[in-house]
N, C-alpha and C positions, 0 to 999 in steps of 0.2 A: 800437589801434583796436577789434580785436574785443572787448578787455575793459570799452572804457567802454561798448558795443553792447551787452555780455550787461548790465553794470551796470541799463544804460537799460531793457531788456526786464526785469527784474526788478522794477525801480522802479513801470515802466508799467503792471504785472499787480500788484501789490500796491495801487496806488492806481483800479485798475478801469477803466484803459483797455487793454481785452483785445485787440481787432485790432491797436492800435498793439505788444503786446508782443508779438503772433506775428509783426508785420512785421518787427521789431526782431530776435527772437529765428532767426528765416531768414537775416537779412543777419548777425548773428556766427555761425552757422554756418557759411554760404560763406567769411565774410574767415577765419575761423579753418582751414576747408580749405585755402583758396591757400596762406596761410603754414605748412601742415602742423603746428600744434602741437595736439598730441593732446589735452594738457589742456583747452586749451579747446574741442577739439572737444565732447569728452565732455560738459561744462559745457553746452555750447551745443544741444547731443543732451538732457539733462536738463531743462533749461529750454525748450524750446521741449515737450517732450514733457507740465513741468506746464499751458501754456498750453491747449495741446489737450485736456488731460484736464480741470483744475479747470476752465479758463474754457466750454470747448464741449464736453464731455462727450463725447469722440473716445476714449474708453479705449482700443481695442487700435490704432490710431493712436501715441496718447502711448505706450501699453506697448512699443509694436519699438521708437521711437525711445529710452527709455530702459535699453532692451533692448542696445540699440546702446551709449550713452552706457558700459553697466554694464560690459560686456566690456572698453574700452577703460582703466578704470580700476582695472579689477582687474588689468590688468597691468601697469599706472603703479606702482600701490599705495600713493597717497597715501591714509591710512586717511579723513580727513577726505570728502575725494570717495568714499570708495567706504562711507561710511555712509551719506551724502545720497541715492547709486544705490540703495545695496538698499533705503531708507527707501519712495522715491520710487517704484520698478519692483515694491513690495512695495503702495502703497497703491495701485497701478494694476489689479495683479493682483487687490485685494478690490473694486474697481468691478468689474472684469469677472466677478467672482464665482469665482473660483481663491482661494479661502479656504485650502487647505492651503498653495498656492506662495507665497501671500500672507504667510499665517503663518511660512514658512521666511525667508521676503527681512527680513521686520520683526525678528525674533529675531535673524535675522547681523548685521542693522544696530544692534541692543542691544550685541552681543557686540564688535564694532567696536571702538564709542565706548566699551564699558568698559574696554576696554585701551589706549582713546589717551585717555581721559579727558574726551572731548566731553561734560560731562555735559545743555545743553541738548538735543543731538542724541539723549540717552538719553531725554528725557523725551518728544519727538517721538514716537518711536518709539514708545514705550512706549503715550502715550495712543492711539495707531493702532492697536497690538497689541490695546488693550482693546474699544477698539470694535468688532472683530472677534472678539473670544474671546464679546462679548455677540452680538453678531448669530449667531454659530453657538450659542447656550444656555450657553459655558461660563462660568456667572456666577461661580461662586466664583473662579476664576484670572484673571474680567477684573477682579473687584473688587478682587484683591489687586495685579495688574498697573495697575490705575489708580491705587491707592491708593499705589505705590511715586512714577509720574510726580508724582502731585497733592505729593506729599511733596519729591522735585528740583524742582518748581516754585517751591513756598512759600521753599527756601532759594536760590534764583537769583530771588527776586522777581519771577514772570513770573508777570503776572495774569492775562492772555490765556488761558497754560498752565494756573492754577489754574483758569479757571471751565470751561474745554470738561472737564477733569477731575470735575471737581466735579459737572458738568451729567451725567457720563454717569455717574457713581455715583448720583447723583440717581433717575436712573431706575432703578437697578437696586433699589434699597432703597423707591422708590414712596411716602414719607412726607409729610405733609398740608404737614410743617414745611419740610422742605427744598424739596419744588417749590417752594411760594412764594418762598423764597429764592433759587432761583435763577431763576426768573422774574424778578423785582428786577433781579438784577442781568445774567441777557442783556439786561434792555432796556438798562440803562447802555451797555452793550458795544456796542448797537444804535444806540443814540445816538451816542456817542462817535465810533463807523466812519464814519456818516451829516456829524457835524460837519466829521470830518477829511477824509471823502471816500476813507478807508482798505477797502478790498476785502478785505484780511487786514487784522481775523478775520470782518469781515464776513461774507464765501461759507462760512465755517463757521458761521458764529450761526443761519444765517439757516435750516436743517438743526436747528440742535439749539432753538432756536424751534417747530417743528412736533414736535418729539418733546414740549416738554412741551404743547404745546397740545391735545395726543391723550392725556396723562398729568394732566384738570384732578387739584385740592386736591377735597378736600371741598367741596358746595356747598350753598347752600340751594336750598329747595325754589324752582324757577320761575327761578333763574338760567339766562344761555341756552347751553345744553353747544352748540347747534348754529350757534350764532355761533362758537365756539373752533373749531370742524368747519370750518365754511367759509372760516374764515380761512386755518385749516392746509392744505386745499385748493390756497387760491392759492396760497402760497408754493408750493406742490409745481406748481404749472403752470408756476414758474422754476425751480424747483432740479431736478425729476426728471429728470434725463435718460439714464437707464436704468443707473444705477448699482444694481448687484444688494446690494453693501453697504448704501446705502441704503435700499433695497429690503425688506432683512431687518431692520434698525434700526427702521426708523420708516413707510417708507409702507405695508408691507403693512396692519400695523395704521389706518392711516390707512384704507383703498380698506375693510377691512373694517367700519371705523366707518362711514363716507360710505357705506353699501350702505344703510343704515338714513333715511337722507336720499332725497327724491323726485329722480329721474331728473334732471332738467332744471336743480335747482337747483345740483348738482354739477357737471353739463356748463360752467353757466356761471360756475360759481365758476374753474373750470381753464382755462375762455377768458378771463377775467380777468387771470390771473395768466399767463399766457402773451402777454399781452399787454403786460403791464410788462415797464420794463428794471432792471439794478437798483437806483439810485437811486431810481427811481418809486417802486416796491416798498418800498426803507427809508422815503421818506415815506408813505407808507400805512401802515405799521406804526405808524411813531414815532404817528398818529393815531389807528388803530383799538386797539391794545394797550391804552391807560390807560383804555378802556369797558369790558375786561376784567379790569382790578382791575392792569396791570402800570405799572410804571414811578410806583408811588404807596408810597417807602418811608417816609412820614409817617404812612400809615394803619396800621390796626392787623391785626399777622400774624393769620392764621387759628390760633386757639389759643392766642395769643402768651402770654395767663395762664397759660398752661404754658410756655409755651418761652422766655420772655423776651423783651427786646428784642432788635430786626435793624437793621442800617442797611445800607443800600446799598453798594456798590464804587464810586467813583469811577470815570471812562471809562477805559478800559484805555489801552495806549500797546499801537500793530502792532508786532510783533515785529522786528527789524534784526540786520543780517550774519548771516542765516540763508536758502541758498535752497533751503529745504522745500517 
């Protein structure tokens, strides 16, 4: 019973129904108490801990509980669970902004699965690791650590895994050619979550969406940079929720862009967007994005006489028997 309980709460937060998977995720904790199995305590301690963090942005909440979870399984010592813990109580710790503790939990969780061979769980980690090597400046070690994940990605055909890869190399190299490209194709991604009703990768697009919208291409002259502004605003009136890794990725850059912006029109960009749930929000996107040149791989790249032709990604598939 507990397991098809944790099943369920996994299921229910992957396809974005959040209260139903912290309800879900409390009752397999309790059954998995009564009947004292540790494993799935752990499990159940893990999971309810991603609900609070990714869904309601509870980081040191989620952090004790999988704080709890980690201890438990590091003396089980099944390597499987105890790479998912340190992945898991590793990306908790870079929300709360313990970037060093962060950095040690994601590294043990590399070193894990390189010895038991999990190699999706390597690329997990990996692109986590990067995103945090970039938020604290260290570019050159996230670009080669991203460029390692983006690389186990391509060969487990995990396109999910190649584009948040791709996206955050993206940024770090800043080129006219790639933003555009992957603008393309998060909207695909955007798309795809919105048709399936898929939350993962959703709740991550919707984050690496506002970094390139604060990262436009080249423009011409009288394009509106301050439509891309506003737009990345509202999403951050859903996503911000006091994540310091974020923080350092993408909003601060943002609050410093929006300072250039009049007072009021910010305020109510962020009451906006706080105001959406998020389905609202992917339709508002799926709308307002192709007035700013995304989700149109017919038209012609910015430079493309150099670069050549692009075509889009087809809509990704959310990722399965994986609970990251």
């Amino acid at each position: 019973m507990a397991a098809v309980t944790l099943t369920a709460s996994i299921t229910a937060r992957y396809q974005g129904r959040l209260e139903e998977s912290l309800r879900l995720g409390e009752e397999c904790l309790e059954i998995s108490q009564k009947i004292g199995n540790r494993s799935l305590i752990a499990e159940a301690l893990g999971d309810l801990g991603m609900s609070h963090g990714r869904g309601f942005g509870r980081y040191a909440q989620a952090y004790d509980l999988q704080d709890q979870g980690l201890a438990i399984v590091a003396d089980l010592g099944n390597p499987w669970q105890l790479s998912n813990a340190y992945y898991r109580r590793g990306e908790l710790a870079a929300h709360l902004g313990n970037f060093k503790a962060a950095e040690d939990d994601l590294r043990q969780a590399v070193a894990v699965d390189l010895e038991s061979g999990y190699r999706l769980n390597i690329a997990y980690a990996l692109t986590a690791l990067g995103q945090l090597l970039t938020a604290v400046g260290e570019q050159a070690e996230a670009r080669r650590v991203l460029s390692q994940a983006l690389s186990i990605c391509r060969e487990l055909d995990h396109p999910d895994g190649m584009l948040m890869c791709t996206t955050y190399l993206t940024l770090l190299e800043k080129n006219s050619s790639s933003l555009w490209k992957a603008e393309q194709q998060l909207f695909e991604i955007l798309k795809g979550s919105y048709e399936r009703q898929a939350w993962v990768p959703y709740d991550l697009v919707l984050p690496a969406i506002v970094a390139l919208l604060v990262e436009p291409p080249e423009m011409s002259d009288g394009e509106p940079v301050s439509d891309r502004l506003i737009l990345a605003i509202e999403i951050a009136g859903l996503v911000d929720r006091g994540s310091r890794l974020r923080q350092r990725l993408i909003f601060d850059h943002l609050n410093e862009l929006a300072a250039n912006l009049p007072p009021d029109i910010v305020t109510a960009a962020k009451e906006r967007g706080r105001q959406l749930d998020w389905w609202p929000m992917a339709a508002h996107l799926l709308a307002e994005l192709p007035r700013l040149g995304w989700g149109q791989p017919e038209a012609e790249e910015p430079g493309a006489k150099e670069f050549g032709e692009v075509s889009a990604r087809p809509p990704a598939t959310p990722p399965t028997g994986q609970n990251k």
